[in-house]
C-alpha positions in Angstrom: 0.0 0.0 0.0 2.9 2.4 0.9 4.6 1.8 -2.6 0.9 2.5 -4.0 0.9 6.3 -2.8 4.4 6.2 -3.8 3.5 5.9 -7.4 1.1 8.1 -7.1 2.5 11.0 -5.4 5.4 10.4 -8.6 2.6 10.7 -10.7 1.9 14.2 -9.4 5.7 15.2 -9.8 5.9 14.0 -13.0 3.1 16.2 -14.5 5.2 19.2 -12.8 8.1 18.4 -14.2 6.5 18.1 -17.8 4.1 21.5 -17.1 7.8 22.7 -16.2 9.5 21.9 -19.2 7.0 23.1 -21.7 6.9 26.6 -20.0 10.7 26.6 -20.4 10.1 25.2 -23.8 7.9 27.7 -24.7 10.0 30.7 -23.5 13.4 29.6 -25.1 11.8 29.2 -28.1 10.3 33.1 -27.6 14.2 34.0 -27.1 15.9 31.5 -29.0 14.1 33.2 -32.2 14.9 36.9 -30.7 18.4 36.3 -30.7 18.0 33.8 -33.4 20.4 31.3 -32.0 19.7 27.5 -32.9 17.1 25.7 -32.3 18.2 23.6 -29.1 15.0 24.0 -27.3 13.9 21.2 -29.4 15.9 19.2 -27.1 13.2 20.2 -24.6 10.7 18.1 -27.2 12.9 15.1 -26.7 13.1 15.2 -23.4 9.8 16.0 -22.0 9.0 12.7 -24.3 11.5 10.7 -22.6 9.6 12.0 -19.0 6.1 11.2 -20.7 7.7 7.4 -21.3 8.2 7.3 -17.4 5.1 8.4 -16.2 3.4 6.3 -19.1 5.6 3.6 -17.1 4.4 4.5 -13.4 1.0 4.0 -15.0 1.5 0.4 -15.9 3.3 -0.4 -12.7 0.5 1.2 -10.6 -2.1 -0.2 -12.2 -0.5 -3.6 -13.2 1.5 -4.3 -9.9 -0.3 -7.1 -8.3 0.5 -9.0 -11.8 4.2 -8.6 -12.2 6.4 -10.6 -10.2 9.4 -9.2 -7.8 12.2 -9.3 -10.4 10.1 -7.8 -13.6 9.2 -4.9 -10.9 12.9 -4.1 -10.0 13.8 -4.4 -13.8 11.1 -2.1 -14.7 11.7 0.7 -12.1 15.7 0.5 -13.4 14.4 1.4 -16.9 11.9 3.8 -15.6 14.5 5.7 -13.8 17.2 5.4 -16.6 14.8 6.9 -19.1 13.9 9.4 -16.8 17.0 10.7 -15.9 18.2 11.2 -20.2 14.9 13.4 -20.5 15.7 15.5 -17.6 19.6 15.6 -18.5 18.2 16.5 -22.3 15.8 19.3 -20.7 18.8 20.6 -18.3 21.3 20.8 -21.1 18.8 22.8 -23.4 18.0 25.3 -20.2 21.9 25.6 -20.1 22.4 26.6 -23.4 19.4 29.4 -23.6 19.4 30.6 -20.1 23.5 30.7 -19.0 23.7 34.3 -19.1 21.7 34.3 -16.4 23.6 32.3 -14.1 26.6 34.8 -15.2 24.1 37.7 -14.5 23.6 36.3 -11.3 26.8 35.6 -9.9 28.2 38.7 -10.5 
């Protein structure tokens, strides 16, 4: 039961994290085109897939869990979480490249 509402508060985080990542999608597109640099922020495409794949994935664990047996269950949370960390390295990289000159700005 504890590993149910588990999944299920992941669940929650994960549709942050994508809401996130299409606001920062949206507004380094806005400035990649102002300063028309390249299009990285299609990275932020890429990755916000690789983080639907994962909650797609806490999906059929939570609803599927009685039927998978010990073993499939660790195997499956390995790939969940491998998968989830290249979309958020994908989305991280892309918020590097637009929004740097912040951190600079900041720092100083």
């Amino acid at each position: 039961m504890d590993y149910f509402v588990d999944l299920l508060f992941e669940q929650i985080s994960l549709i942050g994290l994508l809401a996130i990542v299409y606001v920062l999608y949206q507004l380094s597109r806005r400035l990649g085109e102002a300063l028309q640099m390249k299009s990285y922020y299609h990275l932020f495409t890429i990755g916000g897939i690789f983080i639907f794949i994962t909650f797609v994935a806490d999906l059929i664990i939570l609803f599927y869990l009685i039927n998978l047996s010990d073993n499939g269950l660790l195997q499956l949370i390995v790939v969940k979480s491998i998968i989830l960390s290249i979309g958020v390295t994908l989305c991280l990289l892309s918020a590097l490249k637009y929004w740097s000159w912040l951190i600079k700005e900041i720092s100083l």
